[in-house]
C-alpha positions in Angstrom: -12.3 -31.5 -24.0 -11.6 -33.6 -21.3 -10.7 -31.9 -17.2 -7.3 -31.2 -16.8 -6.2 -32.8 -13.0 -5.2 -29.8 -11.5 -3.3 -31.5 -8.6 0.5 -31.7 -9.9 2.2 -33.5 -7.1 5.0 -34.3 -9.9 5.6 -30.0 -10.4 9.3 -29.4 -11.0 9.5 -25.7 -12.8 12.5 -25.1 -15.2 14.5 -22.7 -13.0 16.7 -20.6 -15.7 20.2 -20.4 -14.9 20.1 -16.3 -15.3 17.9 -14.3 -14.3 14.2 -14.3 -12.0 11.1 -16.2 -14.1 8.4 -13.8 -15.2 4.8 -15.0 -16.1 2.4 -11.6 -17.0 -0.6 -12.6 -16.6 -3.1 -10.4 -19.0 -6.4 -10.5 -20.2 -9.9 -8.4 -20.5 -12.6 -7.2 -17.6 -13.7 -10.3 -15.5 -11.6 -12.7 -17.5 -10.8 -14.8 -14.4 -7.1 -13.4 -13.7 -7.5 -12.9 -10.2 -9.0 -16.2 -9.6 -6.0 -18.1 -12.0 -3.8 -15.9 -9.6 -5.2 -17.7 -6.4 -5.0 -21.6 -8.1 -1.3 -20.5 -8.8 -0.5 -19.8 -5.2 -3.1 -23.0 -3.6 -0.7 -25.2 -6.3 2.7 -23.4 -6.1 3.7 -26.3 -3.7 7.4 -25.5 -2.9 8.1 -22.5 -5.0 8.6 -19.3 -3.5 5.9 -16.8 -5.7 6.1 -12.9 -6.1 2.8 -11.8 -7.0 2.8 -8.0 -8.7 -0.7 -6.7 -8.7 -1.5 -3.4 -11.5 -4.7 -2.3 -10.4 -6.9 0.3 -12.6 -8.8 2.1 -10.1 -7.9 4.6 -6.8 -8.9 1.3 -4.6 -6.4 -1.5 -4.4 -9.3 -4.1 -4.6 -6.8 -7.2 -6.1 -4.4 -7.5 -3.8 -7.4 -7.9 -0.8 -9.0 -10.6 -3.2 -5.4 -12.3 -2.8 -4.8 -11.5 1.1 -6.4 -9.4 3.8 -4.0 -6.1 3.6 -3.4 -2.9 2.0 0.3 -2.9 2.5 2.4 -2.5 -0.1 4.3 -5.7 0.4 3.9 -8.4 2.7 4.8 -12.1 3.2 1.4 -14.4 2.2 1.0 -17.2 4.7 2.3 -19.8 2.3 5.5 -17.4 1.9 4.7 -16.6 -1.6 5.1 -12.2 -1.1 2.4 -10.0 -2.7 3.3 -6.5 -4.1 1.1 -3.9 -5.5 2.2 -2.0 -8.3 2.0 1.5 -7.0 5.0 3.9 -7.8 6.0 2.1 -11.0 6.7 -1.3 -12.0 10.7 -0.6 -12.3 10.5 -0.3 -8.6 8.1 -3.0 -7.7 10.2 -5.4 -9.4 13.5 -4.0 -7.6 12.2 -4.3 -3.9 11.3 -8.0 -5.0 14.9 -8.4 -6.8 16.2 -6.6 -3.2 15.1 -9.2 -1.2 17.3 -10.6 1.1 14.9 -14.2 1.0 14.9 -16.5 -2.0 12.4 -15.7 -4.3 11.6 -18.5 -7.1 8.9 -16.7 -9.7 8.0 -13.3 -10.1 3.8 -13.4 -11.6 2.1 -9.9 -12.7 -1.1 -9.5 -13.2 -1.7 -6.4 -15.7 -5.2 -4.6 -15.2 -8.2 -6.1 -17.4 -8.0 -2.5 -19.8 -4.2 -3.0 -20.2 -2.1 -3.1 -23.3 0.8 -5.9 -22.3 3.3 -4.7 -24.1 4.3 -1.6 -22.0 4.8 -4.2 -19.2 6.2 -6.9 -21.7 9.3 -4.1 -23.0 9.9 -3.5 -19.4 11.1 -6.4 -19.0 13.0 -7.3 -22.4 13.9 -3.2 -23.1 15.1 -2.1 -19.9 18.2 -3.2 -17.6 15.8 -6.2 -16.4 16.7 -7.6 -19.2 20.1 -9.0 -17.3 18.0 -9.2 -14.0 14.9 -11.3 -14.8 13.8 -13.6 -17.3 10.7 -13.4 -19.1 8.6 -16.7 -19.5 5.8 -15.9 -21.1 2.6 -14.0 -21.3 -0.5 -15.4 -20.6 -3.9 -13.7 -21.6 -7.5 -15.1 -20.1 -10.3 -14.7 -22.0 -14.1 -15.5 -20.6 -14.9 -18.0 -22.9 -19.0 -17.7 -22.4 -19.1 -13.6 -22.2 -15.9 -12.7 -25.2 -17.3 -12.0 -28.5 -15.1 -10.4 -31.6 -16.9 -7.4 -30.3 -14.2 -7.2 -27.8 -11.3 -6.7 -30.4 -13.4 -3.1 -30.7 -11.0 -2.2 -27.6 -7.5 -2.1 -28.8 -6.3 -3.5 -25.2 -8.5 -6.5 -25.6 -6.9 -7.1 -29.2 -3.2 -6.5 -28.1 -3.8 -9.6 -24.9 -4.5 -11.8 -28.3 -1.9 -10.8 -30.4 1.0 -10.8 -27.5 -0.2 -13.4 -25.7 2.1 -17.1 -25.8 -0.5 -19.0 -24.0 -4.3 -17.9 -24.6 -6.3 -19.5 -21.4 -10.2 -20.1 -22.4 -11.7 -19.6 -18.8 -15.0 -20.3 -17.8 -15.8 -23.2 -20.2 -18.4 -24.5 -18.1 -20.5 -21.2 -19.0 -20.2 -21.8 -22.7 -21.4 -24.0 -24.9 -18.9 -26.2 -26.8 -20.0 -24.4 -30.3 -19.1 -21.2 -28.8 -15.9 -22.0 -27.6 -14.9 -23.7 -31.3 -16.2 -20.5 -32.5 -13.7 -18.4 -30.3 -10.5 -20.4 -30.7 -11.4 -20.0 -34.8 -11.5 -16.2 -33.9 -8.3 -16.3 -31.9 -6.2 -18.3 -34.3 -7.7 -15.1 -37.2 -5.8 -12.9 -35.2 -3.0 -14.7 -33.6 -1.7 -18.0 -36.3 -0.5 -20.8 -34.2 -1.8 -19.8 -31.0 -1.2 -22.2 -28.0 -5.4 -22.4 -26.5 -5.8 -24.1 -23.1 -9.4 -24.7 -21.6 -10.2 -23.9 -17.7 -12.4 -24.1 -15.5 -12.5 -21.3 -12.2 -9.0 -20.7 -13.6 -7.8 -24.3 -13.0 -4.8 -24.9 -15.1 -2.1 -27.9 -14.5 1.0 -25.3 -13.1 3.1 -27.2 -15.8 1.3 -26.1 -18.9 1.5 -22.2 -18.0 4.9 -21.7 -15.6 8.4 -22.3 -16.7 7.9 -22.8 -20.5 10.1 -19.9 -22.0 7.7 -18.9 -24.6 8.5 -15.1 -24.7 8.9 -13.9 -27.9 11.2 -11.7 -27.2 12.2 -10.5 -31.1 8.9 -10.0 -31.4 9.0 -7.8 -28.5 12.3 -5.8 -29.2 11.5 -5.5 -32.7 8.5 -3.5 -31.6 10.5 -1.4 -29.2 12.1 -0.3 -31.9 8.9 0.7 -33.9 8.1 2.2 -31.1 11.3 4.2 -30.7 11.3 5.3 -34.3 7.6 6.3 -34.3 8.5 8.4 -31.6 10.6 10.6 -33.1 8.2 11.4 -35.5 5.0 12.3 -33.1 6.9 13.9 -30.5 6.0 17.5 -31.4 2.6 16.4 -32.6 2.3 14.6 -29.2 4.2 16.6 -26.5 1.1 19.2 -25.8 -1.6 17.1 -25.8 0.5 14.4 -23.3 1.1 17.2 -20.6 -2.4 18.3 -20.4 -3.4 15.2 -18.6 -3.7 14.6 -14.9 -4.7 10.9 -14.7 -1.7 8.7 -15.1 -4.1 6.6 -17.6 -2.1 5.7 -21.1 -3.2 6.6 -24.8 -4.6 3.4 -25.1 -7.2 3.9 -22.2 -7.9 6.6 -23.5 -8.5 5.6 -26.9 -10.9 2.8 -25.2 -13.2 5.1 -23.5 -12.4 3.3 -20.1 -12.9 5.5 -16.9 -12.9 3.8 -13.3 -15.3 5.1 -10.4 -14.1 4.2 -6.7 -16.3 4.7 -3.5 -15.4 4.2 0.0 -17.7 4.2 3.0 -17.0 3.4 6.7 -20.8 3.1 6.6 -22.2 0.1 6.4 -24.8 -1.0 3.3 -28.1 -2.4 3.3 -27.9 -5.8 1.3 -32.0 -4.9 -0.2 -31.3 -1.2 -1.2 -27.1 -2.8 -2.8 -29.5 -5.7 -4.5 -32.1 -3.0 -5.7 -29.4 -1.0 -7.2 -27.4 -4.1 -8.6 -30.9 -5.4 -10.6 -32.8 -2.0 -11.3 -30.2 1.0 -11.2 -26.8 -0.4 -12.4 -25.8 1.5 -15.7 -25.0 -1.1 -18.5 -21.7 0.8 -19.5 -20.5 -0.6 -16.4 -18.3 -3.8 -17.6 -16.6 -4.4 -14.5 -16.9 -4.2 -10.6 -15.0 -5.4 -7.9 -15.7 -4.8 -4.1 -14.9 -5.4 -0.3 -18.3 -5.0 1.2 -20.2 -4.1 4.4 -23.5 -4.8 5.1 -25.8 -4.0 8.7 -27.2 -7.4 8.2 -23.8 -9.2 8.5 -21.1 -9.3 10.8 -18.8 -11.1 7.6 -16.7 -9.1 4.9 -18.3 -10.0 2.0 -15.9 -10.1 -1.8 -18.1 -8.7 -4.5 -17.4 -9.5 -8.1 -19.3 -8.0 -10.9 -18.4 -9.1 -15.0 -21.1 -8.4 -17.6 -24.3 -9.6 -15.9 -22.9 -12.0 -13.8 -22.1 -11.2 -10.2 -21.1 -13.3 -6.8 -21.1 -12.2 -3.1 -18.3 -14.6 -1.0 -18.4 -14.2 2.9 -15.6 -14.4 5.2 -14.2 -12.7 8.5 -12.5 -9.5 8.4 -9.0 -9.0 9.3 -9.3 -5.5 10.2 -12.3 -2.8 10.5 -14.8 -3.0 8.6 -15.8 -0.7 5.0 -16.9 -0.2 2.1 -14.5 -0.3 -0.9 -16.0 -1.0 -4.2 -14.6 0.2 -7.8 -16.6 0.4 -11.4 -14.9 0.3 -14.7 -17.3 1.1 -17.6 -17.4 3.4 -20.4 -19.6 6.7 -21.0 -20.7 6.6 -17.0 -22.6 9.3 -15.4 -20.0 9.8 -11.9 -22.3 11.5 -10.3 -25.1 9.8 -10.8 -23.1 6.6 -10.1 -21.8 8.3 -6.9 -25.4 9.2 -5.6 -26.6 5.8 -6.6 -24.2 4.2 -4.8 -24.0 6.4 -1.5 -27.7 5.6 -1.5 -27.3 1.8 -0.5 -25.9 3.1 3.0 -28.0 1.9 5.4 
């Protein structure tokens, strides 16, 4: 498949008449959602971008990847606003729709263990409905690392099945027999689905922004399934809900995912974080993001971890320096993840 110019000096979004565009960006662990995020905001051009960020983790990594705060909100240099999904979305998406400053398009990015759809009836079940207007739903996949294994997690599954526009990141990894093979898997479970190609998540703004492919009936007809299932679990349901402390849904639950965060105001050695990336890095973990500190260097340093891939990018701090990293993986040993970890400290 032919490259995809990425410039789009021609860009002139669809603006509904009611209602704020919403793109939900979705997708599995290390898809590339953070980095389609960035290519949105570098090509907005004159649009004016909220960016909602739904982090799984205690650490807000995302939203540093994006700019160089842990606010809550705050105004991006290009004037596009970032928000982190904190105390609910219903309220992110108010103190957005509060703004006194014009705001063109509202994009969220869900968490790579995330079922869409909770986010998805938010929008199409709730009063929203009259406020916003949602575009479509757009699910990365990692074209050289996704196997039908992945459809073992039921989040992975539901990013394919509710997804309007699949995006086949990473091309350039796979081989072109592996990405036939994939879109033949895709179109099994999802008939008619719309398959783009990218490259380090560079998509032509046109072909994923303003297109009003929500299928909303879709949608609201599973709101009511929803509705009427749960009327019939409740009693089965209502003990077993309550004994839970992590705000972590059935569905992450049903995945096996857990999340490990560690912060340090300690700085790491980079040999003892490489010996533990290469010889002591359990292979249940999937996913790793971090904001990184070494003695060695007087640069913040991004970490990114998917599969067996990893990159380290350097740039300055904009405050004092730390250690922030969070693992996502199944079956992992905390404490020996925790002792591991603490033992790259320099």
């Amino acid at each position: 498949m032919a490259n995809l110019d990425v410039e789009t000096p021609d860009f002139v979004l669809n603006i509904p008449k009611r209602g704020m565009p919403v793109t939900i960006i979705t997708g599995f662990l290390g898809s590339g959602k953070t980095t389609l995020l960035n290519q949105i905001l570098k090509n907005k051009q004159d649009l004016k971008i909220a960016v909602l960020v739904n982090e799984f983790g205690d650490i807000n990594i995302d939203s540093q990847l994006l700019i160089s705060t842990d606010d809550d909100m705050v105004e991006l240099s290009n004037g596009c606003i970032c928000c982190t999904i904190n105390d609910g979305l219903l309220d992110a998406v108010y103190r957005v729709l509060e703004r006194e400053d014009r705001i063109d398009y509202m994009v969220i990015e869900t968490t790579g263990v995330a079922d869409p759809l909770p986010i998805i009836l938010t929008f199409v079940g709730t009063e929203l409905r009259e406020l916003t207007n949602l575009d479509s739903v757009l699910t990365v996949i990692d074209a050289e690392a996704f196997t039908p294994e992945h459809f073992d997690s039921e989040a992975a599954f539901k990013q394919i099945v509710f997804g309007d526009i699949i995006l086949l990141n990473k091309t350039d990894l796979a081989t072109p027999e592996k990405v036939k093979e994939l879109e033949d898997y895709i179109r099994t479970v999802k008939d008619g689905a719309r398959i783009l190609h990218s490259e380090h998540g560079e998509v032509p703004l046109p072909l994923i922004l303003g297109l009003g492919l929500a299928e909303i009936d879709l949608y609201i007809n599973r709101l009511n399934e929803d509705k009427h299932d749960h009327k019939h679990d409740h009693k089965h349901d209502h003990e077993h809900d309550h004994k839970h402390e992590h705000h972590h849904s059935k569905h992450l639950e049903n995945d096996g995912f857990i999340s490990f965060s560690f912060q340090s105001d300690r700085p790491f050695s980079i040999n003892k974080f490489q010996e533990f990336l290469t010889e002591k890095l359990p292979n249940d973990v999937f996913r790793a993001k971090g904001i990184l500190w070494f003695v060695e260097s007087d640069l913040r340093h991004l970490f990114q971890l998917s599969g067996k891939r990893f990159s380290l990018d350097a740039d300055e701090w904009g405050k004092s320096p730390s250690n922030q990293i969070v693992f996502i993986g199944r079956n992992l040993d905390l404490a020996k993840l925790q002792q591991q970890i603490a033992e790259c400290i320099a």
